[in-house]
C-alpha positions as CSV (number, residue, x, y, z in Angstrom):
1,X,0.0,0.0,0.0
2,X,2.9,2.2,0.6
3,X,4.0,2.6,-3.1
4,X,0.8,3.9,-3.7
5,X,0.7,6.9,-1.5
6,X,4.8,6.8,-2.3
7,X,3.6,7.4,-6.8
8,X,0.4,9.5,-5.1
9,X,2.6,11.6,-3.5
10,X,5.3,11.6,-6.5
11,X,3.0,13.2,-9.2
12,X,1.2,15.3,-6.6
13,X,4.4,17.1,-5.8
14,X,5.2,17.3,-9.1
15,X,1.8,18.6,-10.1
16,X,2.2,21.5,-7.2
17,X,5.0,22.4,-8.3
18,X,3.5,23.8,-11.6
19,X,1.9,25.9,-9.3
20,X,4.9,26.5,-7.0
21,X,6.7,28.0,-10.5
22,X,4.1,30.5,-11.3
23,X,3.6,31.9,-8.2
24,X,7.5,32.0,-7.4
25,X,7.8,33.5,-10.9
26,X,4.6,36.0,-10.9
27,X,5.2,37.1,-6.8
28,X,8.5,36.7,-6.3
29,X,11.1,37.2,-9.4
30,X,8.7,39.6,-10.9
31,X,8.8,41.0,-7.2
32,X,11.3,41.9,-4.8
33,X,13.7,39.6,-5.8
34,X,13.7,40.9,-9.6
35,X,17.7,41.9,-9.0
36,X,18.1,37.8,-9.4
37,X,15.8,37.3,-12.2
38,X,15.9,40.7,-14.5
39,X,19.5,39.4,-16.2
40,X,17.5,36.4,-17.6
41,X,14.9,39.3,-19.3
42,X,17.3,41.4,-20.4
43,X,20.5,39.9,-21.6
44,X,22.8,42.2,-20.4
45,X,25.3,39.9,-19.7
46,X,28.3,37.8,-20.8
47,X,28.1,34.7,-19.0
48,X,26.1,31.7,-19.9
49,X,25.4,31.5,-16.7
50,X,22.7,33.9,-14.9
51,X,21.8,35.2,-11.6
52,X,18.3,34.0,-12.7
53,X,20.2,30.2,-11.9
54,X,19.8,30.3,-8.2
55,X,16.3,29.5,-8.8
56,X,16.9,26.7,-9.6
57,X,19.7,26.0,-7.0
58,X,17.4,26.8,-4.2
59,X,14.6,23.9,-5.5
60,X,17.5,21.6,-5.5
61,X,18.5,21.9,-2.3
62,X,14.8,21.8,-1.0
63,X,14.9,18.0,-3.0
64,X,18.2,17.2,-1.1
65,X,16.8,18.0,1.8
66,X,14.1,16.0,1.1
67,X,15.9,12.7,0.1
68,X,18.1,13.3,3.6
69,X,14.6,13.6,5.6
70,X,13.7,9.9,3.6
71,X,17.3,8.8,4.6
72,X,16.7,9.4,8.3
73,X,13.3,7.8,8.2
74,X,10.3,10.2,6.9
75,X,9.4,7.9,3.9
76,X,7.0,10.5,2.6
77,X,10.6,12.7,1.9
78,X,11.9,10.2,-1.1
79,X,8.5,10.8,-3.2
80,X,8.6,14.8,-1.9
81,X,12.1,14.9,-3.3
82,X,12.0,13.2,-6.2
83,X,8.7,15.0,-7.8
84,X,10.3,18.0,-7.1
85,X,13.8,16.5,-8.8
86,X,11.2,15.4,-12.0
87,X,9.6,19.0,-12.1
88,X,12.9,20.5,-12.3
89,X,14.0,18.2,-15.1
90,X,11.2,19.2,-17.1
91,X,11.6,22.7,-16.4
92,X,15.0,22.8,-17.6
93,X,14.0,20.4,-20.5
94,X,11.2,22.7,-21.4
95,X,12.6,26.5,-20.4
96,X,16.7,26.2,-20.8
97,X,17.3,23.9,-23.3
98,X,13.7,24.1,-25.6
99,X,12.4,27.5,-25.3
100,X,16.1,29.7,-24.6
101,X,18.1,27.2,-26.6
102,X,20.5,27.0,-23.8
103,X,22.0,24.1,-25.7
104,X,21.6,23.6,-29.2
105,X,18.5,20.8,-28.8
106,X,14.7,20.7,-30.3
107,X,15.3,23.4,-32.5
108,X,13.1,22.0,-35.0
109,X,10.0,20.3,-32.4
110,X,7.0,21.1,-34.6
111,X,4.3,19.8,-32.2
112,X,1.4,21.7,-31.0
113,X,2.3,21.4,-27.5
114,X,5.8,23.1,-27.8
115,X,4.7,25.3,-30.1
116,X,1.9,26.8,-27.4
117,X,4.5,26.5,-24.8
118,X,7.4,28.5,-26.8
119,X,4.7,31.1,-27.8
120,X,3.4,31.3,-24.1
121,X,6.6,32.1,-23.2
122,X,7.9,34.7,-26.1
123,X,4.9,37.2,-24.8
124,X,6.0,36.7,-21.5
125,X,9.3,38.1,-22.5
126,X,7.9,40.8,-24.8
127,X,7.7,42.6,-21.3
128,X,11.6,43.6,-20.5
129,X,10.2,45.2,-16.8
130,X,9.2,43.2,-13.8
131,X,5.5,44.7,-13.9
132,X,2.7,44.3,-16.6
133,X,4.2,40.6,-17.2
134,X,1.8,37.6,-18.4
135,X,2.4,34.0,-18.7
136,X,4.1,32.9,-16.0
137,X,3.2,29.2,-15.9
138,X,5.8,27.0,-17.9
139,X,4.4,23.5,-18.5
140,X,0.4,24.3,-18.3
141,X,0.0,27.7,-19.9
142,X,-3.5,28.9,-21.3
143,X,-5.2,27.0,-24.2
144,X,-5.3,30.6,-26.3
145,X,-1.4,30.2,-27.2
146,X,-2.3,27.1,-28.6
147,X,-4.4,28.3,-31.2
148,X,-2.8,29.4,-34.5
């Protein structure tokens, strides 16, 4: 009965996090912690590597913390961990190497679903400020960027 509530768990964490991305994104890099996320709008930079980054440092060690509280006997913190390890798999997947073409990958996906998700995300960045943003969502984004 355990692996149950362990895969229950699993895509429930991974489902919340959706949600955890759009508000983090929406409240809190479009708010007062812009100075980390405002290189990733604008460019202005050298490095292939962004201040916008420590995003996705801090979700990691929220996993690793999870896995350790498994380790030392909270069962519940292996599934915790590893939807939250899956979400941000996807989200690099989806926003680094698919939409910003961090590395040279799906350049050519031609699918419905990526192309809703990559249009989603090009108005989002038609706004260079923190304010007057849309979009914030990455994986579920609304059905009117689907449409042609």
């Amino acid at each position: 009965m355990q692996i149950v509530y362990w895969i229950l768990i699993f895509f429930g964490t991974f489902l919340t996090m959706e949600f955890m991305a759009w508000f983090t994104h929406k409240y809190i890099m479009h708010g007062f912690l812009w100075v980390l996320h405002k290189d990733h709008h604008h460019k202005d930079h050298n490095s292939w590597f962004e201040r916008n980054d420590l995003f996705f440092i801090f979700y990691a060690i929220v996993s690793m913390s999870l896995f350790y509280a498994g380790h030392v006997g909270y069962w519940y913190g292996y599934p915790l961990g590893f939807g939250i390890l899956a979400y941000g798999i996807a989200y690099f997947v989806v926003h680094d190497i698919f939409i910003h073409q961090r590395f040279k990958l799906f350049r050519n996906a031609n699918h419905w679903y990526a192309k809703g998700v990559r249009r989603a995300h090009k108005i989002h960045h038609k706004h260079l400020g923190k304010k007057d943003g849309e979009c914030f969502g990455m994986l579920f984004v609304p059905f009117k960027y689907f449409k042609r």
